[in-house]
C-alpha positions in Angstrom: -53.0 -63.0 -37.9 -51.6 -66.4 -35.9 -48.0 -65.7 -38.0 -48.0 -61.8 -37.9 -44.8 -61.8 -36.7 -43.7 -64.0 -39.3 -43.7 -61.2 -42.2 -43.0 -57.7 -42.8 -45.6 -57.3 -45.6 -49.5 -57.9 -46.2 -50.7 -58.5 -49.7 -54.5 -58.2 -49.9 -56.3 -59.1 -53.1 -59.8 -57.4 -52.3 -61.8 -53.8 -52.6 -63.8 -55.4 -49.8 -64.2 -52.4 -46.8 -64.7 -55.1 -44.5 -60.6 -55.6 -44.4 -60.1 -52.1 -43.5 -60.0 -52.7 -40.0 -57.5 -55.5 -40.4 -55.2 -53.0 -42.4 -55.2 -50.5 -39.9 -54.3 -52.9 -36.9 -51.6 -54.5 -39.3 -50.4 -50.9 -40.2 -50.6 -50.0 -36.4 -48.4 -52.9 -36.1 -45.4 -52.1 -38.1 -46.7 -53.9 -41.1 -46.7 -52.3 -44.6 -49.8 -53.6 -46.5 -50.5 -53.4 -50.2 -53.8 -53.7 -51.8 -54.6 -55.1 -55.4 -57.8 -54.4 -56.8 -60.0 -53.8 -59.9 -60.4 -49.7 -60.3 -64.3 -50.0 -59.7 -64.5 -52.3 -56.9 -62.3 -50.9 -54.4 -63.4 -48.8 -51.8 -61.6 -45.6 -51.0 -61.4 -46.0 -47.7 -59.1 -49.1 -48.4 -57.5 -47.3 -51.1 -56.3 -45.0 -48.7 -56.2 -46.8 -45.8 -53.0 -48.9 -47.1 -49.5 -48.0 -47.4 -50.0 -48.5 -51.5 -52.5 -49.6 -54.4 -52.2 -51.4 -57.4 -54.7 -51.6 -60.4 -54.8 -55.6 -60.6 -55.2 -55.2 -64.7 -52.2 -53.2 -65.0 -49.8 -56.1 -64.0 -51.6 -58.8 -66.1 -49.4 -58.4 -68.6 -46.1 -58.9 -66.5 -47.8 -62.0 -64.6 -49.0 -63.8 -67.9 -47.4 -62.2 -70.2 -50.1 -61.9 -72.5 -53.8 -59.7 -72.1 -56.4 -60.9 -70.0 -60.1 -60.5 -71.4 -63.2 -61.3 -70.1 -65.4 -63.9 -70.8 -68.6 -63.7 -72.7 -71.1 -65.5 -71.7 
């Protein structure tokens, strides 16, 4: 927030509702903002609420290059 005018672009890596506000005023403010998420815990009010959303596990493969799977425990 201190360097808002330091960047065109927000990357959030949350689902968490409680950013919403944030993305509005950022949006408000000229700002594009992107959210990265898991598919079941994003709400859709953030979903929608940002200029774009990304299925985190769908770029895994182009990060890593290799699958991510979960740990059993």
């Amino acid at each position: 927030m201190h360097s808002k005018n330091s960047y065109d672009t927000a990357i959030f890596f949350s689902g968490d509702s409680d950013f919403l506000a944030l993305v509005t005023y950022l949006r408000n403010g000229g700002k594009r903002v992107y959210v990265f998420s898991s598919k079941n815990n994003i709400s859709h009010e953030l979903k929608t609420g940002a200029d774009g959303y990304t299925y985190i596990l769908a770029i895994t493969e182009d990060i890593w290059g290799r699958e991510l799977r979960r740990r059993v425990e």
